[in-house]
N, C-alpha and C positions, 0 to 999 in steps of 0.2 A: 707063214700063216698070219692072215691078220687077224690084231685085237681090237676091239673097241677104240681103242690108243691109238691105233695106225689105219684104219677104213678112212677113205673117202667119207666128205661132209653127204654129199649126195647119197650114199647108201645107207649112212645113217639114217639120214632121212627118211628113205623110205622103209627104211625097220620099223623106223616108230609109226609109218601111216599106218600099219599093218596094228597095231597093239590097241588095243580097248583101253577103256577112262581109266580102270583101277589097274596093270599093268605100267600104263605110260604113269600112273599118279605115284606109285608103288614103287616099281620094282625097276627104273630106270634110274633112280636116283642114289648118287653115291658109289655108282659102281667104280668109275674113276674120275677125273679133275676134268678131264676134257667133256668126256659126255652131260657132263652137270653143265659146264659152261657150252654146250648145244642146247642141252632141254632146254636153256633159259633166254635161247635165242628161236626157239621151235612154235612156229605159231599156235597149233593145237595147247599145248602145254601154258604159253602165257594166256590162252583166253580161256583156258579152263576155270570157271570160276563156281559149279556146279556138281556135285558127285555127289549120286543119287546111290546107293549101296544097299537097299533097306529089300529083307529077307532073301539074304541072298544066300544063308550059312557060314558067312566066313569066320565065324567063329571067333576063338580069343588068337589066332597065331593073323588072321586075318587084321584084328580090329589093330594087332601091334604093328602091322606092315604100314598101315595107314597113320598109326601115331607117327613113327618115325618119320613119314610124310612130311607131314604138320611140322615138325620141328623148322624146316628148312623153306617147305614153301610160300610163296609170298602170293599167291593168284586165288587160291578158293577161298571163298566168303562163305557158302553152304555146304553142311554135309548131313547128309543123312543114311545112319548105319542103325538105324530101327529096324526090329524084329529079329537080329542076328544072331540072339543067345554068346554074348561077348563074355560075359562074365564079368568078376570084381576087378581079378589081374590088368586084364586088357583096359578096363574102365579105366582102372589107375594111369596106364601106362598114355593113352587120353589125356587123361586128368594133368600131367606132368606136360604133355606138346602144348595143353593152352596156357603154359604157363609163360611161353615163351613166343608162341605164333602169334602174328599181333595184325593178322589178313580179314580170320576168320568171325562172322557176325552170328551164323545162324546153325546149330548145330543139333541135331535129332537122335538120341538113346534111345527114344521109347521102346520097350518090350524086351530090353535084355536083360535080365535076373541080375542086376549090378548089388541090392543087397544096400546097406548099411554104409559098410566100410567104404564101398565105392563110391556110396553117397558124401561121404566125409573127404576123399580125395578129391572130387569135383569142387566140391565149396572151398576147399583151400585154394583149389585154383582162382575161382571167380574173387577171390580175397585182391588177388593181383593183376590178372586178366583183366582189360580195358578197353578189348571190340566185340566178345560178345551181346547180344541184344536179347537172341531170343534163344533157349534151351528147352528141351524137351525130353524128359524123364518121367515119363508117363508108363506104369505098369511096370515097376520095377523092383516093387516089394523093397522099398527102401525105410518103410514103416516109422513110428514116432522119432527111432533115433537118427536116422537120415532126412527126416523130414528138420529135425532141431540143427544140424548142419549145415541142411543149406540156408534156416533162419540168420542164424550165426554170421552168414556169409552174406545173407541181404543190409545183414545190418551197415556194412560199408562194401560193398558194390555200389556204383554210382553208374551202370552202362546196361546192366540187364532190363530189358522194357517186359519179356514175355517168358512166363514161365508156367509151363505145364506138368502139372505132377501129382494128375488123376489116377485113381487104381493103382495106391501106390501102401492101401491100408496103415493110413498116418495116425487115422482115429481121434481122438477128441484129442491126445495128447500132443500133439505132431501139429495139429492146428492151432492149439492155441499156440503155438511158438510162430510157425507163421505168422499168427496174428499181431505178436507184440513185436514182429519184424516188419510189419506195417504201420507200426506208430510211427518209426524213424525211418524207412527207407524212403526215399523222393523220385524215385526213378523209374519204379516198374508201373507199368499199365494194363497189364494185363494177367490174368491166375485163373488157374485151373486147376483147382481142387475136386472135383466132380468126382464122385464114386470112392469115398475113401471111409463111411462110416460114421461120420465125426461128431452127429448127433444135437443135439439141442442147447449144451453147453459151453459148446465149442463153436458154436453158432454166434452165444452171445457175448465169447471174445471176438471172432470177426466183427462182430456189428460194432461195438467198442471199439475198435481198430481205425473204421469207416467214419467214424465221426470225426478223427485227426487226420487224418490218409487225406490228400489231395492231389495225388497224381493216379490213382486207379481209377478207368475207366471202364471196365471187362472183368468181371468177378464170375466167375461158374462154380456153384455149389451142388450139381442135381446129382440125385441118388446119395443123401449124403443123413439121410434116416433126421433130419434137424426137425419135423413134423409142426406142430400150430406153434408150439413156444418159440423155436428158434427160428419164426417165419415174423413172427411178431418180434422180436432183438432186429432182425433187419427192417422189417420196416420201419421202427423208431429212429434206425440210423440212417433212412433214405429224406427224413425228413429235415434233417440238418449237412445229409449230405452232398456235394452239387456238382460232385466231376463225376461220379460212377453212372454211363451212359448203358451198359448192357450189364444185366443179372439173369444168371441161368438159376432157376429153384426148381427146374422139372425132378417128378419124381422123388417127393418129398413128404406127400399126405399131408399137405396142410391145408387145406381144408376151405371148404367155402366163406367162413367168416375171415379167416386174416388174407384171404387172396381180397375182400377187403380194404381190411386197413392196409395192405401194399398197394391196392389203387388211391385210398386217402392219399398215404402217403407218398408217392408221388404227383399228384395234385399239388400237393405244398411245393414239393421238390424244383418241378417245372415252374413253381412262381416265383420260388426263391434267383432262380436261375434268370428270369425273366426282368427282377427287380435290378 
């Protein structure tokens, strides 16, 4: 009887044309020393640089098939396992492969109830982590104290540009730590705070933030209840600020007079920019 061990390279082969992205990603790997040293010689598998996963149910036994992945491959750059109800476990176990995969750039959680604690093993990661760029943990009820985590963790990240972490009920507290994680961070350029509550005070830590911050370009605050006062903290900050090229404020009730002084003040902004 053959094993894996003793088949023909030829039928190997065509076992694996037969298997789908997350099988040949998954579950071909490690089974023994030869087949690892095929997959690595296997066309499909070295140009895999894409696995798309997002609401598929694979759950947490799913999201750890795919960590163990991560540990060893060196081809996929993007993943995306949003909507898949992973949980905190599975997050961790995540959390632990990008401590050591050094492939991957682009990576998508959104919508799995990771919670807190998971929020806390993600940011440990990105503490050492040095190829991802862009994360995505958007809708994950990671709330102020997860939200203070991955501040913690922008504080010396030097590689993250894009981070989304909308819908995530951060709240005024959660934000202002983001915020003072943008006095010192030089690398991200893009945020996504949008839908989180955060209110009028927490508004006018971001703005505060935006007057040192010279690498954010993309700020999205909309649905974020900040209403005429924390519309007016950003526009004061637009007027001395001059990389921040897109701001989302939809959904906000601020009101005819400070949409306004946001058009003042970018007036200045564009001159400043112009001088």
């Amino acid at each position: 009887m053959h094993t894996f061990s003793t088949l023909p390279l030829e039928i190997v082969y065509r076992i694996m044309d037969h298997q789908n992205e997350r099988t040949l990603f998954c579950s071909m790997q490690n089974i023994c020393r030869r087949l690892n040293q095929i997959l690595s010689t296997y066309q499909r598998y070295q140009t895999l640089t894409t696995l798309d996963l997002s609401w598929n149910r694979i759950g947490a036994g799913g999201a750890q098939d795919i960590a163990g992945a991560l540990r060893t491959n060196t081809t996929l750059t993007t993943l995306d396992l949003g909507g898949n109800e992973i949980g905190a476990e599975a997050a961790q176990h995540i959390a632990n492969a990008l401590r050591t995969n050094t492939t991957l750039t682009t990576l998508d959680l959104g919508g799995n109830e990771i919670g807190a604690e998971a929020a806390q093993h993600i940011a440990n990661a990105l503490r050492t982590n040095t190829t991802l760029t862009t994360l995505n943990l958007s809708e994950n009820e990671i709330g102020a104290e997860g939200a203070q985590h991955i501040a913690n963790a922008l504080r010396t990240n030097t590689t993250l540009t894009t981070l989304d972490l909308s819908w995530n009920r951060i709240g005024a507290g959660g934000a202002q730590h983001i915020a003072n994680a943008l006095r010192t961070n030089t690398t991200l350029t893009t945020l996504d705070l949008g839908g989180n509550e955060i209110g009028a005070e927490a508004a006018q830590h971001i703005a505060n933030a935006l007057r040192t911050n010279t690498t954010l370009t993309t700020l999205h605050l909309w649905r974020n209840e900040i209403g005429a006062e924390g519309a007016q903290h950003i526009a004061n900050a637009l007027r001395t600020n001059t990389t921040v090229t897109t701001l989302n404020l939809s959904v906000n009730r601020i009101g005819g007079e400070i949409a306004q002084h946001i058009a003042d003040a970018l007036e200045r902004n564009i001159s400043s920019k112009m001088v």
